[in-house]
C-alpha positions in Angstrom: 38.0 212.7 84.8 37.1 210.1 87.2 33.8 210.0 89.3 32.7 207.9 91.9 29.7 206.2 90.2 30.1 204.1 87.6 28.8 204.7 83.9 26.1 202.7 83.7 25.9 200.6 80.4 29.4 201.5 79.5 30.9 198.8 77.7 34.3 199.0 79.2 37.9 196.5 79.0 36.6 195.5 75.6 39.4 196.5 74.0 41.2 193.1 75.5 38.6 191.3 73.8 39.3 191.4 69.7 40.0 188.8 67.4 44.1 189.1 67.7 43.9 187.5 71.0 44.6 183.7 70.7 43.1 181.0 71.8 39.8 182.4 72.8 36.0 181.8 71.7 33.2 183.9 71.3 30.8 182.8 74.4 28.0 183.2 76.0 27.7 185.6 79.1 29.2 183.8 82.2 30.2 183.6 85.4 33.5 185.4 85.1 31.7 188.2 83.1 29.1 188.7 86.1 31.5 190.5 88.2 31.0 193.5 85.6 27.3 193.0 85.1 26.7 193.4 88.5 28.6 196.3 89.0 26.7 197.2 85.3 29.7 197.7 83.2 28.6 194.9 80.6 25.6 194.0 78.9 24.5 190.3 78.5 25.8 190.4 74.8 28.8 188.0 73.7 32.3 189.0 74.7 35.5 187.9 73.7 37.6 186.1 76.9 40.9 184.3 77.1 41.6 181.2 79.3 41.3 180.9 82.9 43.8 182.4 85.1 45.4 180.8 88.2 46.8 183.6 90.6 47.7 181.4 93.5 47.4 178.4 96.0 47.9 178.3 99.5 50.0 175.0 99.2 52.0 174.3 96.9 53.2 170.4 97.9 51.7 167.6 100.0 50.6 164.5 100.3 48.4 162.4 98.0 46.6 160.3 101.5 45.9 160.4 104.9 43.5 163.2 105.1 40.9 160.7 106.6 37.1 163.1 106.3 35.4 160.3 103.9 35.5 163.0 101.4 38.9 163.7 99.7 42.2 161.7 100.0 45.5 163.7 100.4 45.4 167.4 101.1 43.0 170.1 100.5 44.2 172.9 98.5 42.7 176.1 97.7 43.1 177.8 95.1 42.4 181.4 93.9 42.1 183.0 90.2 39.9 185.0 88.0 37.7 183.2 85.3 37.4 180.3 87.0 33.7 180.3 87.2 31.5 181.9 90.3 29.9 178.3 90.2 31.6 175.0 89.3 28.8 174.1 86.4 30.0 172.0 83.7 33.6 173.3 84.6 36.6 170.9 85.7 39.0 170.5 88.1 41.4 167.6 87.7 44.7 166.6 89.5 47.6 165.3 86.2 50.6 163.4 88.6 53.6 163.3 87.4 53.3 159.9 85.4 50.3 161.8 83.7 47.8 160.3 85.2 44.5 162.9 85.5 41.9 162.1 88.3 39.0 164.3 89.2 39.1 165.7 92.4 36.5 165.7 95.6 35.4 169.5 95.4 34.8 171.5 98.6 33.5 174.6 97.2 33.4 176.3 93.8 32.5 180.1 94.5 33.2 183.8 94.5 36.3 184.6 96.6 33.8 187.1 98.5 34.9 186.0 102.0 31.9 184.4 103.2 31.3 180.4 104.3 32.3 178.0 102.9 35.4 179.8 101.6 38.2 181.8 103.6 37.5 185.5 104.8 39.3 187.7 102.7 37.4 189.2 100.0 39.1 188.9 97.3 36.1 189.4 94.5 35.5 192.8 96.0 38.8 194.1 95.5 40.4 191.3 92.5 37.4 189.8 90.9 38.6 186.4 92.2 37.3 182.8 92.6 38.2 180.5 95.2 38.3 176.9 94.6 39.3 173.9 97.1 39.9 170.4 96.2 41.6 167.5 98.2 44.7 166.2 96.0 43.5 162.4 95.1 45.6 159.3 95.3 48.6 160.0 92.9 52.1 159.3 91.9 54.9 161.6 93.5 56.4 164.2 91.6 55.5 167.8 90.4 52.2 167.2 89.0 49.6 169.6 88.0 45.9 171.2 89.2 44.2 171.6 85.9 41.3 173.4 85.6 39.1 173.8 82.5 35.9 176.0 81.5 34.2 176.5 78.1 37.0 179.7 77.6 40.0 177.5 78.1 42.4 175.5 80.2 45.3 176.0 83.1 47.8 174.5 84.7 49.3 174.8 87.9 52.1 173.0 89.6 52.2 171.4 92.5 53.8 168.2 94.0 53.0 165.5 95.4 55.0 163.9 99.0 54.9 162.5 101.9 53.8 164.2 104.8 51.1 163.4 107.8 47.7 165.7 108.0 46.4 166.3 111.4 43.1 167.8 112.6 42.2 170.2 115.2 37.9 170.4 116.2 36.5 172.2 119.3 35.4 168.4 120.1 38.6 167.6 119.7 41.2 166.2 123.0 45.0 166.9 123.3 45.7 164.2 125.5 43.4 161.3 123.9 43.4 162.8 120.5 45.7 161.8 117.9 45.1 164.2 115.5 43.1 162.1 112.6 39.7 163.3 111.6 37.8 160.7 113.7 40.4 161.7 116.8 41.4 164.9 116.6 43.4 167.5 118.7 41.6 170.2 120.7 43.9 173.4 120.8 46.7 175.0 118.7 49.0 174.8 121.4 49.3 170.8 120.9 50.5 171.3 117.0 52.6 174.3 117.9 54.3 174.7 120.8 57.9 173.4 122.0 57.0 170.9 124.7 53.4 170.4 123.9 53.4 169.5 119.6 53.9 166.1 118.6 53.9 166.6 114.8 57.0 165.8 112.4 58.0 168.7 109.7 56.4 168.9 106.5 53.0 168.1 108.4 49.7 169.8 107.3 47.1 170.8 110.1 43.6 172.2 109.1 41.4 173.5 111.8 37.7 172.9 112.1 34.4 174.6 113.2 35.7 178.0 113.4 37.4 177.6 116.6 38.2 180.4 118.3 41.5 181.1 119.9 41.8 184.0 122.4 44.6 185.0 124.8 44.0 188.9 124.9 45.2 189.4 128.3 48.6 187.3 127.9 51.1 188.9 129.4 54.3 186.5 128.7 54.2 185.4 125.7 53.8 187.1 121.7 51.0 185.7 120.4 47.5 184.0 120.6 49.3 181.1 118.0 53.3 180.5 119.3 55.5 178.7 117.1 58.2 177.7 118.9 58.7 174.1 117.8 61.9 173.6 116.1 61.0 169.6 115.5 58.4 171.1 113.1 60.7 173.6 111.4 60.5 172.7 107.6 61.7 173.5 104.1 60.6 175.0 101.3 60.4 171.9 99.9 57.9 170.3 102.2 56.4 173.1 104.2 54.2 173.0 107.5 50.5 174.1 106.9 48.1 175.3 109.5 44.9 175.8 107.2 41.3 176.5 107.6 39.3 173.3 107.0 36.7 173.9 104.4 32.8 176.1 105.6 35.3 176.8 108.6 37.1 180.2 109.6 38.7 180.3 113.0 39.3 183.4 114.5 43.0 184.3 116.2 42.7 187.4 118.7 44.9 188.4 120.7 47.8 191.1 121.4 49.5 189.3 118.6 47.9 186.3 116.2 50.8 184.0 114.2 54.0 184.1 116.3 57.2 182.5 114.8 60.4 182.1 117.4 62.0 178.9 116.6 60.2 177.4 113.2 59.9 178.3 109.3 58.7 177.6 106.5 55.1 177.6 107.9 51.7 178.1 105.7 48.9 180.0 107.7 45.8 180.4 105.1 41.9 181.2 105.6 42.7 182.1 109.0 40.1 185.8 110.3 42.8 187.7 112.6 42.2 190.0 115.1 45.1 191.8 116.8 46.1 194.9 118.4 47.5 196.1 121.7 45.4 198.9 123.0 42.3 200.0 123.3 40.9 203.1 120.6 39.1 206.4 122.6 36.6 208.1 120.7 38.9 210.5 119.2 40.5 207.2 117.2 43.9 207.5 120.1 45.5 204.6 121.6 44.5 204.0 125.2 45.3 201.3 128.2 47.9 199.8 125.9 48.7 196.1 126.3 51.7 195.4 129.2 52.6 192.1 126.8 56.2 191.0 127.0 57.7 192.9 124.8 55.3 195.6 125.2 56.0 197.1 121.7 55.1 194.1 120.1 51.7 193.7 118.3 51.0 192.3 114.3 48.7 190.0 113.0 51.2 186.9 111.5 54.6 187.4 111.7 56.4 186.1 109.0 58.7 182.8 108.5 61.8 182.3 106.6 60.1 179.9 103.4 56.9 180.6 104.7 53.2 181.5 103.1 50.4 184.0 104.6 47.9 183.5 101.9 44.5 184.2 101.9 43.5 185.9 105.7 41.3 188.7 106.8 43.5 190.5 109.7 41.9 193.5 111.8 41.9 195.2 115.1 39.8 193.6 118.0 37.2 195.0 118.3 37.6 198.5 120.5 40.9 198.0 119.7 43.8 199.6 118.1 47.4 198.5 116.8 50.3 200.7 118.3 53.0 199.6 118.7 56.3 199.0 116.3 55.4 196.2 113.8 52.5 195.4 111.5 49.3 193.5 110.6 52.0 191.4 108.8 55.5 191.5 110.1 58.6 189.8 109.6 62.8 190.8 109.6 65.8 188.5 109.3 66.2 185.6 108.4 62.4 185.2 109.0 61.7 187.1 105.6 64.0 184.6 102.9 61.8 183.8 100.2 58.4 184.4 102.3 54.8 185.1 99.9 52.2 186.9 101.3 49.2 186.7 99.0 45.9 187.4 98.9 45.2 188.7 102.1 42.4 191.1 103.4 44.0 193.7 105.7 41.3 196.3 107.1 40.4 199.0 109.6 44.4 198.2 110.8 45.3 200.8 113.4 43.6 204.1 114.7 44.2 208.2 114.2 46.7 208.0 116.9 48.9 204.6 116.0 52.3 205.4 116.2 54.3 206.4 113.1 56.3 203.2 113.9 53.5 200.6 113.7 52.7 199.9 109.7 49.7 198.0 107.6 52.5 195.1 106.6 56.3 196.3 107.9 58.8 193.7 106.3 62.5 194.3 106.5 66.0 191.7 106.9 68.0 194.5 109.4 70.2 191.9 110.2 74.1 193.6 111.0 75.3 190.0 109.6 74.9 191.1 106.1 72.8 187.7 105.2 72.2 187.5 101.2 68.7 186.1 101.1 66.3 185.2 98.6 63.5 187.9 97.5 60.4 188.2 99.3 57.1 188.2 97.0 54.0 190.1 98.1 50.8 190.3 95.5 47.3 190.0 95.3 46.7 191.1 98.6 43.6 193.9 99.4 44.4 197.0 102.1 41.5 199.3 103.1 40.2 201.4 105.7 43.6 201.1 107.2 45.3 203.7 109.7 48.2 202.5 110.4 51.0 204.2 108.7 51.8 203.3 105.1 50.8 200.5 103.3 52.7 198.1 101.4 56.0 199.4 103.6 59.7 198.3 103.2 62.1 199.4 105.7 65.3 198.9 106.2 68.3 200.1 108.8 71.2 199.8 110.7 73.0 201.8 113.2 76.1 201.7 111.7 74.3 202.7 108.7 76.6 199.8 106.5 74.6 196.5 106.5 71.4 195.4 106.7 71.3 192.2 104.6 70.1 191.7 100.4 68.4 189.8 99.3 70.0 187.8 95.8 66.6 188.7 93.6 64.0 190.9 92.4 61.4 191.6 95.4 58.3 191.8 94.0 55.4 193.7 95.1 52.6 193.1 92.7 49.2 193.1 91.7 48.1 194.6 95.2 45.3 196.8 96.0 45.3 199.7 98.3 42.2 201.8 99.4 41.8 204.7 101.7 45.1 203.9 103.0 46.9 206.3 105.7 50.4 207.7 105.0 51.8 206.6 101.6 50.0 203.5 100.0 54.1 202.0 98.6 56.5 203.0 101.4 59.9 202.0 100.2 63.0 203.2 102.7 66.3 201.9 103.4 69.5 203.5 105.6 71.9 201.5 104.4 73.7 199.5 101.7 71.3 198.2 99.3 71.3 196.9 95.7 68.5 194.7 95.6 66.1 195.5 92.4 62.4 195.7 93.4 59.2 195.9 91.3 55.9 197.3 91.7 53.5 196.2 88.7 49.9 196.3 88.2 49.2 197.7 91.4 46.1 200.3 92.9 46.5 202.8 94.7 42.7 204.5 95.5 43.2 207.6 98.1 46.4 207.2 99.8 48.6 209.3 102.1 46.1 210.0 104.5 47.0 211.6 107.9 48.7 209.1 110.5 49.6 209.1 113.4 47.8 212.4 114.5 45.7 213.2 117.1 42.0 212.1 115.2 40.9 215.7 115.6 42.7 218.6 113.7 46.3 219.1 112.5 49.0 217.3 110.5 50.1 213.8 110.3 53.5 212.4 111.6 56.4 212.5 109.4 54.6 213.6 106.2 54.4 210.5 103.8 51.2 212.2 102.6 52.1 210.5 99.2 50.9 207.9 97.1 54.4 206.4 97.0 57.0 207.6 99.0 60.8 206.8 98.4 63.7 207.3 101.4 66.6 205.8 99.5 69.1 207.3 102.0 72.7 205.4 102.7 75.2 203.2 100.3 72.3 202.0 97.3 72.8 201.7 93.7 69.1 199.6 93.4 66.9 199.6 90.9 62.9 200.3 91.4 60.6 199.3 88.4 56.9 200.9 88.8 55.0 199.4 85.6 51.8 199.5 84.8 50.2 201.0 88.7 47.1 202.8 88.8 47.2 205.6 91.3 44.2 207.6 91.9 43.7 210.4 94.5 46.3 210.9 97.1 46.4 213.5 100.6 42.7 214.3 99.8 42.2 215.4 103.7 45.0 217.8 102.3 47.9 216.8 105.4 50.3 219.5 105.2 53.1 217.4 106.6 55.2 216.2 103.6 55.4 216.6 100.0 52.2 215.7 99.2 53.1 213.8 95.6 52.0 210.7 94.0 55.8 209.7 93.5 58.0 211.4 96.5 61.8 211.1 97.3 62.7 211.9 100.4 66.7 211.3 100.8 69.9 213.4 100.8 71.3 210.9 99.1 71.8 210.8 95.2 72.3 206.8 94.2 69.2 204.9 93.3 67.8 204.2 89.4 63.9 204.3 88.8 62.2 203.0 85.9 58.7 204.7 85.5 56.9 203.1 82.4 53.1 202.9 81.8 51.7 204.5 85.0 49.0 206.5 86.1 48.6 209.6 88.6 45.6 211.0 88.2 44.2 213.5 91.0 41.4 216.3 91.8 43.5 219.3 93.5 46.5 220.7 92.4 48.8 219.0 93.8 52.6 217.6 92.5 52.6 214.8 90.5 56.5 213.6 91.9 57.9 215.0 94.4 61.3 215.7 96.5 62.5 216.9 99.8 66.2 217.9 101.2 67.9 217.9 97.5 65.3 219.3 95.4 64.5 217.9 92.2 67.9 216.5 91.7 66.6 212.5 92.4 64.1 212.8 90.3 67.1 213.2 87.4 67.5 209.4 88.7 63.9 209.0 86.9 63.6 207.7 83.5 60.9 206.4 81.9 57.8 207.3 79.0 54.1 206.8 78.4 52.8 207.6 81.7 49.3 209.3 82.2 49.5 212.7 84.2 46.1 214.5 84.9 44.8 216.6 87.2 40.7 218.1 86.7 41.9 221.4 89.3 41.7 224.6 86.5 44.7 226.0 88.2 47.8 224.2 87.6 50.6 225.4 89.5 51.7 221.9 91.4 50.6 219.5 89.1 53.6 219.8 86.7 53.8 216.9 84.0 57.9 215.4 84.8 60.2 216.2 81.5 61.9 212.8 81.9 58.5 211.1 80.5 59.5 211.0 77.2 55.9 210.1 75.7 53.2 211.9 78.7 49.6 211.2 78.1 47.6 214.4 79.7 44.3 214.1 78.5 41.6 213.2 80.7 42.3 209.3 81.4 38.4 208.7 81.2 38.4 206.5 84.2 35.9 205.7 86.9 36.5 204.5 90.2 33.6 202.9 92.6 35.2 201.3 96.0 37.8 199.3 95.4 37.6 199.1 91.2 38.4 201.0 88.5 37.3 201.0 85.2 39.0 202.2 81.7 36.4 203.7 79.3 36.3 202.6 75.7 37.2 206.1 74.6 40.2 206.3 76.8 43.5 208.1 75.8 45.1 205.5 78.2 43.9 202.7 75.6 46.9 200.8 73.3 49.5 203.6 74.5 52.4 201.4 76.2 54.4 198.4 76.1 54.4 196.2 78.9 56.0 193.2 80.2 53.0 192.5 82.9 51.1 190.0 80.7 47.2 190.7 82.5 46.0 193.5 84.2 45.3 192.9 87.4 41.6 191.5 87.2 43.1 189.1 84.4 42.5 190.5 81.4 45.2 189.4 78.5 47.4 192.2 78.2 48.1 192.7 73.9 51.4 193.9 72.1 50.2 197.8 72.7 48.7 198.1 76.4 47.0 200.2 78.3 48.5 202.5 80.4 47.8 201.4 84.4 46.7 198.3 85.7 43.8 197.9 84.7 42.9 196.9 80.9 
């Protein structure tokens, strides 16, 4: 069964490392391994390690010039990954363009993704194992080029393309009227590179903020947010988006009511950015109090999103004495505003109090738009939720009045490689009241004590709504979609035992019988006796809508009444899984049953470990 201390000395993930893996040496122990010898899962012995691995970057075009610091030339971009090194060393970084020219860099930082200065504030080793790294793109050719990066176990590429564009600065010694946003002269507030009627700046333009300057506008009453994009001259494209960016040993803070607004503008890029909004304040009994009289006065989130648009790498939180209530999200986004948006890599915590209304969500993303738009997917991974109260976690929810259309989207949506700790209501809230056939995946994510009580009174008694599940699915109205789960690790869910819903680590709740789920190489492992999936209104007859095999089913409670292994699994693993869980990690032992039992598509787990023709079952290898 799993404990909450780790086994000391336990050489563990090891399995990943034999000779049938390719293109790997044995080395030396290094920077990438120290993530497990601090935590002492490895000895300093030789281990087998593939290449490094690339998870992300918070641009992904820009220009080659202009940047103007004495340091780099064209933009700096950050990028995050796992084996990249805790320290540069004698590793590389090199920018090919797309004539194949390869130039080396000017390198910002080389460190642990671990949220402190010089990076950006989310902490992403905690919960991923990651590295950060951020480089200004040299003089180069145009084109799709490539950030190469290259250590003693191997070489990536990643894409990115070089255009034209302007970068602008913003410093607390900065001046909106005399500045003209270069590094020698630069801008003083947000307003001036935001705002319809104050922003001078062209689409496609890149702005990175200095000095962690603070902007604060808690007591607006007229407006959504502390940031307001509202500047449709700056609306841009996919192709050459608009950054607002953290400059390097810099993270400003956003509080307000709201932080990222969007009205008039998309494709926007808001990385590195430490977020605090929320609406009212938090009594000592964790209940919302002297609520905000903003304009709307249901509106609160941390970023809401734009259509094309990137939220990669920020740390969003209440104020402090604060709490979230209200009917949207630390992320947030519907409509149009939600075509082919990312969100990765971002730190939500301590979101929302005991008493934050069952409407108000950790991220709440949805199209609900009566004009039936066909959009393309959304994508949200890598991102790290804990401590959060603020009903369900990675949520999806979708209706309409007439109950007919709320919009599709024309791909997968993928939610992905996400970790979710001590999360209330369900930790993967999928829901939709109308006609949907959009197929979604969920793949290599964690799910460590979920479906909490929310929205309850911080004292005794249920929750709101139930939800009290690890995953909860409401696939009520016209759907024929498809949900993959593949590969998630789900450990622990209603532990303050919330007697408000079905209590399950997989839960349908619908009277509707029309939705397809594919259930392959997960793990539910839990203390109590309590069901392993779950239904309400129909019974058990969704869960006939449930096929899948190799899935690991355990419960350590010697009474088993609840805990009833699903006969659709066509290959259930019930032995103890041998797994051990400390914060926001979990660990596979080397005897595991879970070891070599599945094949999976998801080619690393989700702290980058090569994935090999036979698996291991969960998301972690």
């Amino acid at each position: 069964m799993f404990n909450n201390n780790f086994l000391k000395g336990a050489l563990i993930l090891s399995y990943l490392w034999v000779t049938q893996v390719l293109a790997v040496a044995v080395i030396p122990a290094t920077d990438a391994q120290q993530m497990y010898k601090d935590a002492g899962l490895l000895s300093a012995v030789p281990t087998l390690f593939p290449a490094p691995i690339v998870a992300f970057t918070d641009l992904i075009t820009g220009p080659d010039t202009g940047l103007g610091d004495g340091f780099g030339s064209g933009v700096i971009v950050t990028v995050w990954g796992q084996r990249l090194g805790s320290v540069q060393g004698t590793n590389t970084i090199k920018f090919c363009d797309s004539g194949g020219t390869c130039r080396a860099p000017y390198v910002y930082y080389w460190k642990n993704a671990d949220g402190t200065l010089p990076s950006g504030p989310a902490n992403l080793y905690e919960s991923h194992g990651m590295q950060e790294i951020a480089f200004s793109v040299p003089d180069s050719a145009q084109g799709v080029g490539s950030i190469r990066i290259i250590t003693s176990e191997g070489t990536s590429d990643t894409p990115f393309t070089v255009r034209a564009g302007g970068i602008y600065h913003v410093k607390s010694t900065g001046n909106d009227t005399t500045g003209n946003g270069s590094f020698a002269n630069p801008y003083l507030t947000l307003e001036k590179v935001t705002e319809n009627g104050i922003s001078v700046l062209p689409s496609g333009s890149t702005v990175y903020v200095h000095d962690n300057l603070q902007t604060t506008n808690n007591a607006r009453t007229g407006s959504r947010g502390a940031v307001y994009y509202n500047d449709a001259t700056s609306s841009s494209s996919l192709a050459a988006q608009y950054g607002i960016i953290a400059y390097p040993n810099s993270q400003p803070v956003v509080e307000g009511v709201s932080g990222f607004a969007n009205y008039n503008t998309s494709a926007m890029v808001i990385s590195k950015f430490d977020i605090k909004a929320s609406n009212c304040e938090e009594d000592v009994n964790g209940q919302p109090i002297n609520c905000s009289t903003a304009t709307p006065s249901n509106i609160s989130y941390g970023i809401q999103t734009s259509a094309w648009g990137r939220t990669i790498g920020n740390n969003i939180t209440d104020r402090d004495g604060h709490c979230a209530s209200a009917t949207q999200g630390a992320i947030s986004g519907n409509q149009t505003r939600v075509e082919g948006y990312v969100a990765f890599g971002n730190q939500i915590h301590d979101y929302g109090c005991a008493g934050s209304s069952y409407q108000h969500h950790t991220m709440y993303l949805s199209i609900r738009d009566t004009n039936n738009p066909v959009l393309e997917p959304i994508e949200v991974s890598w991102n790290y939720l804990k401590d959060n109260q603020a009903k369900n976690g990675l949520h999806y929810f979708d209706e309409d009045a007439s109950g007919n259309n709320c919009g599709q989207f024309s791909g997968t949506m993928k939610w992905n490689n996400n970790v979710v700790v001590n999360q209330a209501g369900a930790g993967i809230f999928l829901g939709v009241y109308c006609k949907f056939d959009t197929t979604v995946e969920y793949k290599n994510n964690i799910l460590i004590n979920t479906g909490l009580k929310s929205s309850w009174d911080g004292q005794s008694g249920a929750g709101s709504l139930g939800d009290n599940n690890a995953i909860s699915l409401t696939p009520d109205g016209d759907q024929t979609s498809t949900i993959n789960f593949e590969n998630n690790t789900i450990i622990g869910w209603n532990n303050d035992d919330d007697p408000s819903g079905v209590n399950a680590c997989l839960s349908f709740n619908s009277a509707f019988d029309n939705i397809n789920v594919n259930w392959n190489g997960n793990v539910c492992i839990q203390e109590s006796d309590k069901p392993f999936v779950g239904s309400t209104n129909q019974g058990d007859q969704l869960e006939n809508n449930v096929t899948g095999s190799n899935n690991a089913w355990y419960t350590s409670a010697s009474t088993k009444v609840n805990a009833i292994v699903p006969t659709w699994d066509s290959a259930p693993v019930i032995a103890d899984p041998l797994v051990t869980v400390s914060g926001s990690r979990v660990v596979v032992n080397l005897n595991s049953p879970l070891l070599k039992k599945t094949k999976s598509s998801v080619q690393a787990g989700i702290y980058g470990e090569v994935r090999q023709y036979k698996s291991t079952i969960g998301a972690v290898q």
